[in-house]
N, C-alpha and C positions, 0 to 999 in steps of 0.2 A: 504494500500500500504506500501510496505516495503523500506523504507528511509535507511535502514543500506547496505553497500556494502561487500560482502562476501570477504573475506580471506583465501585465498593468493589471491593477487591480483597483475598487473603486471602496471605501470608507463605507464602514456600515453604518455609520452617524450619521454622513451627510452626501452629499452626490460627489465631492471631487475623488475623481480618480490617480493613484500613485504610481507613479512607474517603478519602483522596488522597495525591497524588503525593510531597508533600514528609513524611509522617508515613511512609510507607509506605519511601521513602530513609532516614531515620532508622533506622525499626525493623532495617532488612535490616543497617548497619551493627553493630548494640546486638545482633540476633538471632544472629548468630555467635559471640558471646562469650556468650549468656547460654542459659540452661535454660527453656524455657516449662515454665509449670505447666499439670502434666493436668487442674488443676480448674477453673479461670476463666485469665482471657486474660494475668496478669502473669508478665514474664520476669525471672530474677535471676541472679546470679553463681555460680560454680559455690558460693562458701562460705555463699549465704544461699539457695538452693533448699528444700537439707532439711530447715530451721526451717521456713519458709513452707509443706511440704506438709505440715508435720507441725500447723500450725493447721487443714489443711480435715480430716485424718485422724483429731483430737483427739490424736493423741501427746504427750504434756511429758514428755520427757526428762530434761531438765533442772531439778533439785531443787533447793531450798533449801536451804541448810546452817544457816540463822536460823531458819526459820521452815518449815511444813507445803506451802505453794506450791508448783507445778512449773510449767514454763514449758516452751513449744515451741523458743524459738530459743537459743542462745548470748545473742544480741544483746538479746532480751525478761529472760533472769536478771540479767544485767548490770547494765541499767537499774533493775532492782528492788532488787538490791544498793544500788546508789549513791542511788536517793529513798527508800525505807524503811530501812535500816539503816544507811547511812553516819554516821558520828560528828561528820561535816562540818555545824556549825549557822549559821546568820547571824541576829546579834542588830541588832534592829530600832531603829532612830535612836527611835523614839517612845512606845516601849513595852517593857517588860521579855521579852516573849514572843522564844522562838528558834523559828527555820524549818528546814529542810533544806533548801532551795534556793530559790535566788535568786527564780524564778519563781514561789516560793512569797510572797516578801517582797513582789513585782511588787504579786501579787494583796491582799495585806494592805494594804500603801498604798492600792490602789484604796479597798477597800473603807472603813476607818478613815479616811480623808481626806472619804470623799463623807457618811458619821455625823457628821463634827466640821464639814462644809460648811454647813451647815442654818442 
């Protein structure tokens, strides 16, 4: 009798299907605790599910109180709060210009350094 299970094989939780053994152990661990989405094959936690189907259904719920935007997740307003309207700026070693985040100053140096490299 053959004890090995063929591949691709599909999740008896939810519809995605795994192409081997060791992805397919994984998911069945992750698949119990999490929600598959009825529109494509990602699975989330029970607090981030209903953001996530609320991007394939177009829902934003969640509104700006700065500005006209609405967003689908807790998680997506959040983020937009803290890079567009945080008060939080980083002033630049080389330049008078302020940023709002770091990643932003990242990018600045790139840039600014590879102009004055020439």
């Amino acid at each position: 009798m053959n004890r090995h299970h063929k591949f691709p094989r599909r999740c008896c939780n939810c519809p995605l299907v795994l192409t081997n053994r060791a992805q397919y152990l994984l998911h069945l661990k992750l698949c119990k605790q999490l929600f598959c989405c009825p529109y494509c094959p990602r699975a989330f936690n029970v607090d981030r599910i209903g953001g996530h189907i609320n991007t394939h259904v177009g829902n934003r719920p969640y509104m700006c109180p700065r500005c006209d935007r609405a967003f689908a997740s807790s998680t997506a307003i959040k983020t937009h709060l803290e890079t567009v309207h945080s008060h939080k700026r980083f002033s630049l070693r080389d330049c008078q210009q302020f940023l709002q985040s770091e990643p932003d100053e990242v990018a600045h140096d790139l840039i600014t350094s590879s102009l004055f490299d020439r």
